[in-house]
Every structure is written in structure tokens, then in C-alpha cells.
PDB file as gemmi writes it, atoms N, CA and C in Angstrom:
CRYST1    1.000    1.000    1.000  90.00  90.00  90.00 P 1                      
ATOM      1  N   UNK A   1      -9.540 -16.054 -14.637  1.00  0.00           N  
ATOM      2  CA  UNK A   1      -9.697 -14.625 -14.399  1.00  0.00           C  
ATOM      3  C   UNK A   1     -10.090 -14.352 -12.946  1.00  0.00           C  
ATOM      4  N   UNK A   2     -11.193 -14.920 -12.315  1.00  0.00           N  
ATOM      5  CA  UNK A   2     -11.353 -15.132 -10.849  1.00  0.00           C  
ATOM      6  C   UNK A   2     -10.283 -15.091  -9.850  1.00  0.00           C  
ATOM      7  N   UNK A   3      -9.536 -16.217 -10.511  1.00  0.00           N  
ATOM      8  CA  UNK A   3      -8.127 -16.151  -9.533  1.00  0.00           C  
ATOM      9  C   UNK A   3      -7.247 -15.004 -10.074  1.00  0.00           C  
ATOM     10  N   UNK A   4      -7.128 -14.887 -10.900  1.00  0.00           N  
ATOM     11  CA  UNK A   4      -6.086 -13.712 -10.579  1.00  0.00           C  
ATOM     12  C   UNK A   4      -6.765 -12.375  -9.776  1.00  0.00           C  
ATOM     13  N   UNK A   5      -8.330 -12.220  -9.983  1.00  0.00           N  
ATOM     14  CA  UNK A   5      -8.741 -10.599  -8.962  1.00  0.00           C  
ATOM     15  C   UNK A   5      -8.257 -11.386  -7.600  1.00  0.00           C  
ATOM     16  N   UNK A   6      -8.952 -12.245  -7.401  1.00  0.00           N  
ATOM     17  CA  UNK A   6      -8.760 -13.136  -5.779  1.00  0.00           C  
ATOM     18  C   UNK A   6      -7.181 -12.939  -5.775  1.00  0.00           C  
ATOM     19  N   UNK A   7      -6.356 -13.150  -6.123  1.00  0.00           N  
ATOM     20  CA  UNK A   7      -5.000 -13.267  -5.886  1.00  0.00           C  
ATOM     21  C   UNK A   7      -4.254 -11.774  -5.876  1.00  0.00           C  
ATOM     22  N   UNK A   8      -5.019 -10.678  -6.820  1.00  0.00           N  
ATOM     23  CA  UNK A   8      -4.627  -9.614  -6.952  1.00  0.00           C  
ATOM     24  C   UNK A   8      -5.288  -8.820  -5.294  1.00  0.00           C  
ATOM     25  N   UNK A   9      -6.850  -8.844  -5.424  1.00  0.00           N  
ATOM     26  CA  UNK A   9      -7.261  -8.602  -3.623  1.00  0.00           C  
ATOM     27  C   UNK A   9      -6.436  -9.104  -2.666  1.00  0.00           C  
ATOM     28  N   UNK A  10      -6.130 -10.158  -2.644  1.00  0.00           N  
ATOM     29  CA  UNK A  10      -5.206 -10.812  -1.466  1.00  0.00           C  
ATOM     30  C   UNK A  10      -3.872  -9.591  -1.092  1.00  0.00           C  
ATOM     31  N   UNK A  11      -3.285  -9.748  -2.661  1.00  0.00           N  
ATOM     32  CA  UNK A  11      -2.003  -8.981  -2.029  1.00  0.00           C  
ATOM     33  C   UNK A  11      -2.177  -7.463  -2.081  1.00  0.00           C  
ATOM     34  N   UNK A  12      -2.942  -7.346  -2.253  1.00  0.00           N  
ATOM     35  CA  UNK A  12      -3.600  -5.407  -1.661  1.00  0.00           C  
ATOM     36  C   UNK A  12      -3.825  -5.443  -0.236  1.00  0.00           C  
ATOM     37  N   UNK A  13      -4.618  -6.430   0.166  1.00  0.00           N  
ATOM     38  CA  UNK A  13      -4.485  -6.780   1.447  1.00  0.00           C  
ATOM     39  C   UNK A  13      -3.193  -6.472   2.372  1.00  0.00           C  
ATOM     40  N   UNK A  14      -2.678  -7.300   1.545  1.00  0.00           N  
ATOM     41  CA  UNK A  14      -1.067  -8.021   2.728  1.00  0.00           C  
ATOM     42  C   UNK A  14      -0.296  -6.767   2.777  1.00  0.00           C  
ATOM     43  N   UNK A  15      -0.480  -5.521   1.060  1.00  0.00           N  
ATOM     44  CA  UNK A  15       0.179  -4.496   1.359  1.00  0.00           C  
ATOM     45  C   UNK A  15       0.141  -3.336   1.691  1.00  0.00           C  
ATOM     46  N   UNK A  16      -1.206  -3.668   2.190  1.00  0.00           N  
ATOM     47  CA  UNK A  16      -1.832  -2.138   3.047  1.00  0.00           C  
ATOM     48  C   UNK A  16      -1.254  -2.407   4.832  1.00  0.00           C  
ATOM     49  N   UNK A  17      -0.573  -1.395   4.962  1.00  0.00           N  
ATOM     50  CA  UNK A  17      -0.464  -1.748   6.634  1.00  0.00           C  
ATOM     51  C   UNK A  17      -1.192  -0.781   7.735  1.00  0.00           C  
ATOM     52  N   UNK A  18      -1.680  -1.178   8.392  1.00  0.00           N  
ATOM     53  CA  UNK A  18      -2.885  -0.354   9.098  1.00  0.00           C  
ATOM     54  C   UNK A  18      -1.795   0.148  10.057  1.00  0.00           C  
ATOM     55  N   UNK A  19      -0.462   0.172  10.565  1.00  0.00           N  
ATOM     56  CA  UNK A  19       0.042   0.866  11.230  1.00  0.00           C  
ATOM     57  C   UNK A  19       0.667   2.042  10.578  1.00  0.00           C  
ATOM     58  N   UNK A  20       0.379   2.175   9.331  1.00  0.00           N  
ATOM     59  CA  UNK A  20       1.363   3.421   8.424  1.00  0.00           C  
ATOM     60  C   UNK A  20       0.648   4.685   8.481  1.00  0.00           C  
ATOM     61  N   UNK A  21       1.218   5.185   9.552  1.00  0.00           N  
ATOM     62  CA  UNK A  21       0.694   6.372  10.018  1.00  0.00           C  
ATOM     63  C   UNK A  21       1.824   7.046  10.705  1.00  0.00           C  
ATOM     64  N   UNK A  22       1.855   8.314  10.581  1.00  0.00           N  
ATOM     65  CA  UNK A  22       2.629   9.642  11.168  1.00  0.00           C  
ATOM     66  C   UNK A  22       2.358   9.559  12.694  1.00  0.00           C  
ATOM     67  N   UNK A  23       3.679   9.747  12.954  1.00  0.00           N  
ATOM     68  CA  UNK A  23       3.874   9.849  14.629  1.00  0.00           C  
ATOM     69  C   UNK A  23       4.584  10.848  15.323  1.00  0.00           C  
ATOM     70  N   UNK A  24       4.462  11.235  16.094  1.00  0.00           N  
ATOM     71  CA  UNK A  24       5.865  11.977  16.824  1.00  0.00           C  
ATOM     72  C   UNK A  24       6.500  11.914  16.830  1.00  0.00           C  
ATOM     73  N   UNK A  25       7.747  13.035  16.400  1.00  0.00           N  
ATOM     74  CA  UNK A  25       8.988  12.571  15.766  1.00  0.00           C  
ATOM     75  C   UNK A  25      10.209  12.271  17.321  1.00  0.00           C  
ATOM     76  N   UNK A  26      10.589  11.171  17.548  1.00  0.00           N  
ATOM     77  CA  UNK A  26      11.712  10.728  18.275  1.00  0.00           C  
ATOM     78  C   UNK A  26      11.852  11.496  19.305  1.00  0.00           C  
ATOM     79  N   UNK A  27      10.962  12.280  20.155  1.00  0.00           N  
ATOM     80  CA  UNK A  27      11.156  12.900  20.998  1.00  0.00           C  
ATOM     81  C   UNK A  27      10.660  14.795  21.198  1.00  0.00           C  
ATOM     82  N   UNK A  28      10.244  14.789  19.873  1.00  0.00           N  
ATOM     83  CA  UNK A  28      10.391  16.395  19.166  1.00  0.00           C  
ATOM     84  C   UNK A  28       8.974  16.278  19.137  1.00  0.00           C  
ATOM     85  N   UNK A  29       8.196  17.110  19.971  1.00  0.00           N  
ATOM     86  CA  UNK A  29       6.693  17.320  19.923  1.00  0.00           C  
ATOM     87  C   UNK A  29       6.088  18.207  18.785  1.00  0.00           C  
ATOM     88  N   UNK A  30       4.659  18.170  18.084  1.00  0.00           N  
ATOM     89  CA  UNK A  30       4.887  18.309  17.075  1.00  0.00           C  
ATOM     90  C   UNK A  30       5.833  17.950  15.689  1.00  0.00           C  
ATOM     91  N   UNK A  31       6.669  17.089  15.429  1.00  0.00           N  
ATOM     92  CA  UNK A  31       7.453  17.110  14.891  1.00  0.00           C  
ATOM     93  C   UNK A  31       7.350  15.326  14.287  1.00  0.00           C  
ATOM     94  N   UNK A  32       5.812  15.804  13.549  1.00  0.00           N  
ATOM     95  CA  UNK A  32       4.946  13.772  12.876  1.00  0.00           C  
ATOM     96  C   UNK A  32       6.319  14.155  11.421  1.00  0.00           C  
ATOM     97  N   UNK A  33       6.683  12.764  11.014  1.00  0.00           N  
ATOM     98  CA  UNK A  33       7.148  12.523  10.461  1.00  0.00           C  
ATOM     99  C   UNK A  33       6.431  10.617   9.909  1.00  0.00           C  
ATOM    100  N   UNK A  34       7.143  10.633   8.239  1.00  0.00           N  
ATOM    101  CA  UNK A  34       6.589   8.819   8.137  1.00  0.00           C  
ATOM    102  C   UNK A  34       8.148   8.857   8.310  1.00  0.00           C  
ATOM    103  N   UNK A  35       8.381   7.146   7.921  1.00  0.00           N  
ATOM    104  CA  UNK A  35       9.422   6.075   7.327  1.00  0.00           C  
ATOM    105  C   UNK A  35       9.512   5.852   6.189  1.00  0.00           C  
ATOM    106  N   UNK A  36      10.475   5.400   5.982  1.00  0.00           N  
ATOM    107  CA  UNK A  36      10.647   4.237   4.268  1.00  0.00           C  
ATOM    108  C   UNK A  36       9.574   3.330   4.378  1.00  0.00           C  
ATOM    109  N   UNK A  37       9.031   2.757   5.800  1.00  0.00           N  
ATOM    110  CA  UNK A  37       8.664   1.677   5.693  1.00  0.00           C  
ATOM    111  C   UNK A  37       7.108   2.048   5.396  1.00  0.00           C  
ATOM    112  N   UNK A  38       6.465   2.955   5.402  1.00  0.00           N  
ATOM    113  CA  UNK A  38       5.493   3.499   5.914  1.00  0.00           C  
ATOM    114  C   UNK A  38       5.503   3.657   4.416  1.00  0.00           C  
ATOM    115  N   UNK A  39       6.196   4.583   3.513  1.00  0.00           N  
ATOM    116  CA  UNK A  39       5.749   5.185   1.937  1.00  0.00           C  
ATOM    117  C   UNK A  39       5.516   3.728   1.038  1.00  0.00           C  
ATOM    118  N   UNK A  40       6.931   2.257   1.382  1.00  0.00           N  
ATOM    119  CA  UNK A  40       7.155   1.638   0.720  1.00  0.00           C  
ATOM    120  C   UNK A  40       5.312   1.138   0.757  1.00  0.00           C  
ATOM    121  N   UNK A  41       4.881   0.957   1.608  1.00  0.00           N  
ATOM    122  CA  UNK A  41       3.558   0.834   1.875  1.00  0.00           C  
ATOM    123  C   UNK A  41       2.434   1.250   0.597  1.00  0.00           C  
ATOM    124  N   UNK A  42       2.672   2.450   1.121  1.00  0.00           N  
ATOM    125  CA  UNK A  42       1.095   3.194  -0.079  1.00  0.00           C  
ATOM    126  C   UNK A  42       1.792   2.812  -1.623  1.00  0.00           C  
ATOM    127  N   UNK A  43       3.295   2.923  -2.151  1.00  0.00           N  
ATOM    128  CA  UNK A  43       3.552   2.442  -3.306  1.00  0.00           C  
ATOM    129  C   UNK A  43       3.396   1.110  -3.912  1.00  0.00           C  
ATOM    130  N   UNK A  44       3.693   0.202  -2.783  1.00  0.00           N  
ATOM    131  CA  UNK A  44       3.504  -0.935  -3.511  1.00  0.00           C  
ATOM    132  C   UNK A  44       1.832  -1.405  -3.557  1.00  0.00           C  
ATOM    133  N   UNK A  45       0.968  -0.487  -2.992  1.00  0.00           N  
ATOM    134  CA  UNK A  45      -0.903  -0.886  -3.208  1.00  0.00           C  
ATOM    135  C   UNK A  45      -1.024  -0.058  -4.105  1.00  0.00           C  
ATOM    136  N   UNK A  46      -0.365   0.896  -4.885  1.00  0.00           N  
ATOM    137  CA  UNK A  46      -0.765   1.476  -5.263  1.00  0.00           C  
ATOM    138  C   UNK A  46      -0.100   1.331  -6.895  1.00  0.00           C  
ATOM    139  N   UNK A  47       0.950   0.241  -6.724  1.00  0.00           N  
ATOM    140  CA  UNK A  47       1.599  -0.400  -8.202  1.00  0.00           C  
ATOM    141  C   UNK A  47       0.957  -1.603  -8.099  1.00  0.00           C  
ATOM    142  N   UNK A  48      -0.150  -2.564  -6.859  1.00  0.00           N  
ATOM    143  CA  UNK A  48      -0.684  -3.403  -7.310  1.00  0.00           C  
ATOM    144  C   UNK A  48      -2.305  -3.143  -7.779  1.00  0.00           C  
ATOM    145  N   UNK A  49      -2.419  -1.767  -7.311  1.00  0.00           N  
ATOM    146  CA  UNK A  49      -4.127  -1.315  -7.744  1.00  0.00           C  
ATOM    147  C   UNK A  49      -3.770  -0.702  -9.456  1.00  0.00           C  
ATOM    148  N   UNK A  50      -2.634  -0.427  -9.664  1.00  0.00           N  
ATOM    149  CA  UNK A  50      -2.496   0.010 -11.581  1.00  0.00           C  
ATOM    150  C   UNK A  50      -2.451  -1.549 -12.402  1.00  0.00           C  
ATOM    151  N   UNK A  51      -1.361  -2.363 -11.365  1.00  0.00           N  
ATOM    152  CA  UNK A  51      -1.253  -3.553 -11.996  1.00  0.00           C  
ATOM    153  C   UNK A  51      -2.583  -4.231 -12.187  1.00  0.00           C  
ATOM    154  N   UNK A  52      -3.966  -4.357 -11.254  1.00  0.00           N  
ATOM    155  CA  UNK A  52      -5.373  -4.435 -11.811  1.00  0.00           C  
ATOM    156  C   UNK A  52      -5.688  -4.104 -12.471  1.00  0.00           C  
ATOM    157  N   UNK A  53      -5.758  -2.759 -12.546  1.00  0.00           N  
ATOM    158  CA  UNK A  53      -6.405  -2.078 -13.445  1.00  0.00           C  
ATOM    159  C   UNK A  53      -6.072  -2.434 -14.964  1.00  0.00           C  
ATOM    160  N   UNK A  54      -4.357  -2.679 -14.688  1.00  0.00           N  
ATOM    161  CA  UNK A  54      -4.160  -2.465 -16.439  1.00  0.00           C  
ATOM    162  C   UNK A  54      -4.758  -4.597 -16.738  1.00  0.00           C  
ATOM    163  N   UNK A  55      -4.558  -4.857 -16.193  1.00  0.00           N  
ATOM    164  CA  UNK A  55      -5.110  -6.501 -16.176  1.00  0.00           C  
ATOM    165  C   UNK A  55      -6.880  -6.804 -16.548  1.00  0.00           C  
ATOM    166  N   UNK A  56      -7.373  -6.130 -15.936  1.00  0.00           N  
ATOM    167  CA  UNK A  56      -9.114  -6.179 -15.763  1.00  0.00           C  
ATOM    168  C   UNK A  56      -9.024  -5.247 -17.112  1.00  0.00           C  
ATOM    169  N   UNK A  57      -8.229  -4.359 -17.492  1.00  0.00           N  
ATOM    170  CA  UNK A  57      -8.670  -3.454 -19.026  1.00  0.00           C  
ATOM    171  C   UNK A  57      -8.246  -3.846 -20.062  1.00  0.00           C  
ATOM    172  N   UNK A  58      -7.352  -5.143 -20.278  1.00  0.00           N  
ATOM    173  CA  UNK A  58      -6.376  -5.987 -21.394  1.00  0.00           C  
ATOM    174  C   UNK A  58      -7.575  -6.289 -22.051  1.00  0.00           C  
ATOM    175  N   UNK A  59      -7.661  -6.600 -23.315  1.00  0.00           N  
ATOM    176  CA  UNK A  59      -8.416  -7.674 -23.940  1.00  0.00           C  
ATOM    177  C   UNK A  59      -8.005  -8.919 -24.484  1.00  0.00           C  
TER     178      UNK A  59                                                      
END                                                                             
């Protein structure tokens, strides 16, 4: 059980990216926009923080 939170923390880690943040869009001031790469981000921490949850609540 240890290893799987340790293994489940790890890859919350790896899939949080500290650069996924809104920027200026390509030249157009005012004009923050994200990426694919940027959403794929918050979804996949956020299908491995349910995938905990439903794991740590199994019996």
C-alpha cells in the first residue's frame, strides 16, 4: 500500500508542470491564451488525484 501512494505521489509530481501557465498570445498584447499541452497537464493530475482517491477509498 506504501508503494503504490509513493508511486501514485511520484507521478503527480512528473504531471504537474510548473511552466503551464497563460502567456501572450503570439504577438497580440493582451491576448493570454493556454495550449493542448498546458490543459493535457491539469487533466492528467487531476485523473491521477481521482485515481488515489478511488484507490485509498477501495476496501
Amino acid at each position: 500500500m506504501k508503494q503504490a501512494a509513493a508511486l501514485l505521489r511520484g507521478a503527480a509530481l512528473l504531471a504537474t508542470s510548473v511552466a503551464a501557465q497563460a502567456h501572450e498570445g503570439h504577438h497580440q498584447p493582451g491576448a493570454a491564451h493556454w495550449h493542448a499541452t498546458d490543459v493535457f497537464g491539469f487533466v492528467a493530475l487531476a485523473l491521477l488525484v481521482a485515481a488515489a482517491a478511488w484507490w485509498i477509498g477501495r476496501k
